[in-house]
GUZA-563431 format. One record per residue (C-alpha): residue in one letter; x, y, z. Coordinates in steps of 0.05 Angstrom, whole numbers, plus 5000, padded with zeros to 4 digits. Layout:
BEGIN
AXYZ;...
//
This chain:
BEGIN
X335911341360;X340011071411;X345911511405;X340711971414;X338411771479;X345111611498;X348012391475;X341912611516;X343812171586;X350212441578;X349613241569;X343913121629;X349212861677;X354413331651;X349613851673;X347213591747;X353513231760;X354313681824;X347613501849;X349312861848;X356012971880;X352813321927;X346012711937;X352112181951;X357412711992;X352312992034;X350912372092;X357912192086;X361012972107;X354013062159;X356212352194;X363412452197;X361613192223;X357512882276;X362512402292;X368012992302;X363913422345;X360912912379;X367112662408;X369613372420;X363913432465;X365112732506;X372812982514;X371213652550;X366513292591;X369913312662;X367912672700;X367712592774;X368711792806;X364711732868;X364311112922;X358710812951;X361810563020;X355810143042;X353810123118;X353509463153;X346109283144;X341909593100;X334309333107;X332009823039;X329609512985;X332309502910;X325509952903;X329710452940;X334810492880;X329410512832;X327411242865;X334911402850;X334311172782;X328111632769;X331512282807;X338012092755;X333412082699;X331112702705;X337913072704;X337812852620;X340213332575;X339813372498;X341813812446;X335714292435;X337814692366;X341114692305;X347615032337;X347314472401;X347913952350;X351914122292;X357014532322;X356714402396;X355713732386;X352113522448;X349912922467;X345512592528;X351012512582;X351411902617;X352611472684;X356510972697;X354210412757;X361010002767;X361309372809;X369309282816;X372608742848;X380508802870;X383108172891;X376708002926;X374108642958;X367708902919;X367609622906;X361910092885;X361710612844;X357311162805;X361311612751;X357512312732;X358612992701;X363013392755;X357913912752;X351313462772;X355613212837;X350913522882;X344113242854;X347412602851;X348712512927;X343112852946;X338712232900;X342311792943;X342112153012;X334212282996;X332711452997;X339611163023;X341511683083;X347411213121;X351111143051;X357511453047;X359611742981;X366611922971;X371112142910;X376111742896;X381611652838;X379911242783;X381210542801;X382310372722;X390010772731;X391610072759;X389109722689;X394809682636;X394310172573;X394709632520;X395508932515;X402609102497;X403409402567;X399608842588;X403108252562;X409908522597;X406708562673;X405007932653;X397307882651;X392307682611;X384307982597;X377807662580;X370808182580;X364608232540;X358408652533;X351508342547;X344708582506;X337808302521;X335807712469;X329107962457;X325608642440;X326909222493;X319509252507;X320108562545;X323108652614;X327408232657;X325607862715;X326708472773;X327008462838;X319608522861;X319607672831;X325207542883;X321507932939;X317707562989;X313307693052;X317507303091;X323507503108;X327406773111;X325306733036;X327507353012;X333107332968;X337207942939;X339607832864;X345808132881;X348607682926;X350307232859;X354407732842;X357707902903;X359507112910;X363607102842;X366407792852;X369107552927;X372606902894;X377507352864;X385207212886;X389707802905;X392007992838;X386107892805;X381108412771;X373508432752;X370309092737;X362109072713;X360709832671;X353010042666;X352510542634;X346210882626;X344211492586;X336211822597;X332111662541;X327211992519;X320911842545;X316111942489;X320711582441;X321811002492;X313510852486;X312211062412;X317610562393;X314309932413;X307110182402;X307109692353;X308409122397;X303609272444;X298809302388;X301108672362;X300008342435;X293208642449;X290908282383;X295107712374;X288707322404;X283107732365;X285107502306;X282606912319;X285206142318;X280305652294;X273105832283;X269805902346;X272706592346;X270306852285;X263806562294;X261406622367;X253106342362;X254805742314;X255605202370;X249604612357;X248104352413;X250604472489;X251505082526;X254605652500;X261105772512;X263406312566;X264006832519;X259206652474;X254506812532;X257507462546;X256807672478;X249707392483;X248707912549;X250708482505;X259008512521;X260608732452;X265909152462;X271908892423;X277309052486;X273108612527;X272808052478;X280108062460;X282308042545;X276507462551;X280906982495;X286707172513;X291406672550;X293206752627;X300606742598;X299807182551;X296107732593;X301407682639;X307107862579;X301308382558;X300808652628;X310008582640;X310708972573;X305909532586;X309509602655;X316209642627;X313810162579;X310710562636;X317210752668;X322711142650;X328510822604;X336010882598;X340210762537;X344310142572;X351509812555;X353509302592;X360809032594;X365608722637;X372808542639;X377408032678;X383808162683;X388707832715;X396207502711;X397606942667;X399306442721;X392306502755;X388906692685;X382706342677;X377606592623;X371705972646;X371406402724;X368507112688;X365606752616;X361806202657;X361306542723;X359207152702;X355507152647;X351306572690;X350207082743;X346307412689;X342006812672;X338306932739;X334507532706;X331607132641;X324906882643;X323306402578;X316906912562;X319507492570;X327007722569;X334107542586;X341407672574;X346307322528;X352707612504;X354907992446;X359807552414;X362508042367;X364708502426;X367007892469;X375307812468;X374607152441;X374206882369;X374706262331;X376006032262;X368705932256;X366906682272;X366107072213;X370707162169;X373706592190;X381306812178;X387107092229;X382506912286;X388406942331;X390707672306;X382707892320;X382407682389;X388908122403;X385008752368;X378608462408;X382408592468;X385109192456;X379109422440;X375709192505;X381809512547;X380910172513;X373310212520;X373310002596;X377810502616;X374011052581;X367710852595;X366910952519;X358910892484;X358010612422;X358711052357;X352211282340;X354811522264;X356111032203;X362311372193;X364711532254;X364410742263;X367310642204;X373211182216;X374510822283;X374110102257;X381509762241;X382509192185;X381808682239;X376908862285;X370109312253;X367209782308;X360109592290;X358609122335;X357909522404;X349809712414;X346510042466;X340309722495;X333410042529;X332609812602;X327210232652;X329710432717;X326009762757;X330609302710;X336409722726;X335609772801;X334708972801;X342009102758;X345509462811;X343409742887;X347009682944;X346708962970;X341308893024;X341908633093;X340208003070;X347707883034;X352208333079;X353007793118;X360307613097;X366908033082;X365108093009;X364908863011;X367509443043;X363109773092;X362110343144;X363410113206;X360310703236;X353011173224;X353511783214;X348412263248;X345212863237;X344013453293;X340013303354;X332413543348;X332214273380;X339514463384;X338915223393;X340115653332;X338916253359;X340316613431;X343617123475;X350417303494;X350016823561;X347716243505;X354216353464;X358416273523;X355315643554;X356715283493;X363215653470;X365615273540;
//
C-alpha cells in the first residue's frame, strides 16, 4: 500500500514538476526584474543641484516651508500601467533637502528631476520671494570615491541613517511646540543644527540627505486605520468595572458620566472621548493630525568626514544625532539611529565575527550611498543581489513623515538664528519692477526711455 502511495506522489510530481518550477521561479525572476528596471530608470534620471542662498533676516515661519512641502508633493509621479512598471520601470522620483557644512560654512540645498526645475523655484519664490536659488556643481565631487581613495588623502568617515522609534502615525514634536507669541521666546529648531554644523574646522565635512519621495495619500491613512481605531477604543474597553457598569454605584452621587448617560448621552463616541485621558486625547488628536496631511517616504542619513588628525567620530555620533533628540516627545515619537546602517560595529553586533572588516564595508557603503543619494531597495532580490558577504543591504528603510514634520526637519533658518556667520547669505534683495512702469506707448515714449 505504501509503495502505492509513494509510486503515486511520484508520477504526480513527475507530471506538475514545471508548475512547481514555475510556483518557486516566479517571485524570484519578477523581483530581480523589478530590481533591473528599476534601477535603469533611477540612472536615466537627470538630476539638477540647486542652492538656497538665504537672505539676511528672514521673519517666515517654518509654516512657510510646509506650503513648499505641499506644492512638492504634488509634483508625485507613479507608474500607472502594466508597461510603466514592468518594462519602464518607473518609480516615485524623489527630493533631496541637504544641510552641508564645509569647514564651517552651512550650505543649503534641494536636488530634483532637471525637468521639474521650474515648479520647484517657483514653490519657493511663491512663500520665500528674497531666496536666491542657484545651480551649482555637486559639492559631493569633493568626497573621496572609496575608502581606498579615502584612506590615501588621509581621512577618515563616520554617518548613519536615523528612523523614528515608534509607528509612523505618531508625529514628532514640530515646530508649531517651539512657536511662541512672544517673540524673545521663540526659538527656531534649526539653530541646533546650525551650532554643530558651524563647529566644523577647515577641512572638515558634514552633509545631512532628506530625502523624500510623495506617498500616496490614500495609502498613507488606510495604513494606520488600525491604530486610530485602536486609540479611539483603547479606553472603551473598559478598565475596572465602573465602565462596564455605569448605574451600579450604592450610595453617593453619580459619577460625571454616569449622569450623562442618565441625561440620555448614549452615543458610544461621546462615551469613549468622556473616559478617555487628557493624555491620551492629546496622542488621539497628534495622530489624527499627522494622518491629515500629506506624507513623504523619508531617509535620513548623514556623514562626517574628515582627516585623520582632526577625526573625531563623538562630534557627529553625539552631536548630531543629539540635535535630533530635540524632536522626541516620550508619548509620541522621536529619532534614534539605525545601527545596522551606522559605520560602526562591535563584536557584540550580530554576527559577532570580522567586526573590524564590516565597519570597512559599512563605510563603503555609506560613501557610495551619500554621493548618490541612493533609496533603499524596495525588492528582496535586488537587496539580496546588492548585499556583499560582509555587509547585507537589508538594513536601509524608508520612513513616513507629513510635510509639518518635515518643514520642522529643514527650512531656511529664521531671523531668530541668522544672527552669527554660520551660513552664507545674500547680502543684497532683490526687487521686482516698480508698480506702473509703462508697457505700452508711442514713438516719443520709446525714446525718452531708450535715452
Amino acid at each position: 500500500m505504501l509503495e502505492i502511495i509513494r509510486q503515486i506522489i511520484v508520477q504526480f510530481f513527475g507530471l506538475t514538476w514545471w508548475l512547481w518550477a514555475f510556483i518557486i521561479l516566479w517571485p524570484l525572476f519578477s523581483s530581480t526584474w523589478l530590481y533591473y528596471r528599476r534601477e535603469k530608470f533611477k540612472s536615466e534620471i537627470k538630476w539638477v543641484l540647486l542652492e538656497l542662498r538665504i537672505p539676511r533676516e528672514i521673519r517666515k515661519s517654518p509654516r512657510a516651508m510646509e506650503q513648499v512641502l505641499e506644492a512638492l508633493h504634488q509634483l508625485r509621479n507613479v507608474a500607472g500601467n502594466f508597461r510603466e512598471k514592468w518594462w519602464d520601470g518607473e518609480v516615485t522620483r524623489w527630493f533631496s533637502l541637504e544641510m552641508v557644512s564645509l569647514g564651517g560654512e552651512v550650505h543649503m540645498y534641494i536636488r530634483c528631476y532637471h525637468k521639474q526645475r521650474n515648479l520647484v523655484e517657483a514653490a519657493f519664490f511663491a512663500y520665500y520671494p528674497d531666496v536666491e536659488i542657484v545651480e551649482v556643481e555637486d559639492y559631493t565631487e569633493r568626497f573621496p570615491n572609496d575608502i581606498r581613495e579615502m584612506y590615501s588623502q588621509g581621512y577618515d568617515v563616520w554617518g548613519t541613517e536615523m528612523v523614528l522609534k515608534k509607528e509612523d502615525a505618531y508625529p514628532i514634536r514640530s515646530y508649531l511646540e517651539f512657536e511662541s507669541p512672544d517673540e524673545d521666546k521663540q526659538y527656531d529648531p534649526a539653530a541646533a543644527f546650525l551650532e554643530v554644523l558651524a563647529k566644523l574646522k577647515p577641512e572638515e565635512m558634514v552633509g545631512i540627505q532628506i530625502q523624500i519621495a510623495p506617498a500616496d495619500s490614500k495609502n498613507w491613512v488606510q495604513k494606520w486605520k488600525g491604530l486610530v481605531e485602536s486609540l479611539s477604543h483603547k479606553r472603551a474597553e473598559g478598565r475596572g468595572p465602573a465602565f462596564g457598569t455605569l448605574t451600579e454605584f450604592p450610595g453617593g452621587p453619580l459619577p460625571a458620566f454616569a449622569v450623562a448617560k442618565k441625561e440620555g448621552a448614549q452615543d458610544p463616541a461621546f462615551l469613549r472621548t468622556f473616559m478617555r485621558s487628557p493624555g491620551e486625547t492629546d496622542v488621539l488628536k497628534a495622530v489624527e493630525n499627522n494622518l491629515s496631511k500629506p506624507a513623504f517616504d523619508t531617509l535620513i542619513r548623514f556623514v562626517y568626514l574628515s582627516p585623520k588628525s582632526l577625526f573625531y567620530d563623538s562630534f557627529a555620533r553625539r552631536g548630531l544625532v543629539g540635535s535630533f533628540n530635540q524632536y522626541g516627545s516620550l508619548d509620541l515619537n522621536g529619532f534614534i539611529q539605525n545601527y545596522a546602517m551606522s559605520s560602526r560595529a562591535q563584536f557584540w553586533d550580530w554576527p559577532h565575527i570580522f567586526s573590524k572588516t564590516r565597519v570597512e564595508y559599512r563605510k563603503q557603503r555609506l560613501l557610495y550611498n551619500y554621493k548618490r543619494r541612493k533609496n533603499p531597495v524596495d525588492t528582496f532580490m535586488g537587496r539580496l543581489i546588492s548585499s556583499h558577504f560582509f555587509n547585507w543591504n537589508f538594513y536601509s528603510r524608508r520612513v513616513g513623515m507629513n510635510t509639518e514634520s518635515l518643514a520642522t526637519l529643514f527650512h531656511p533658518p529664521t531671523f531668530i538664528v541668522l544672527t552669527g556667520p554660520h551660513i552664507k547669505r545674500v547680502e543684497s534683495r532683490k526687487l521686482g519692477p516698480p508698480a506702473g512702469l509703462a508697457i505700452y506707448g508711442d514713438e516719443g515714449d520709446l525714446e525718452k526711455f531708450q535715452g
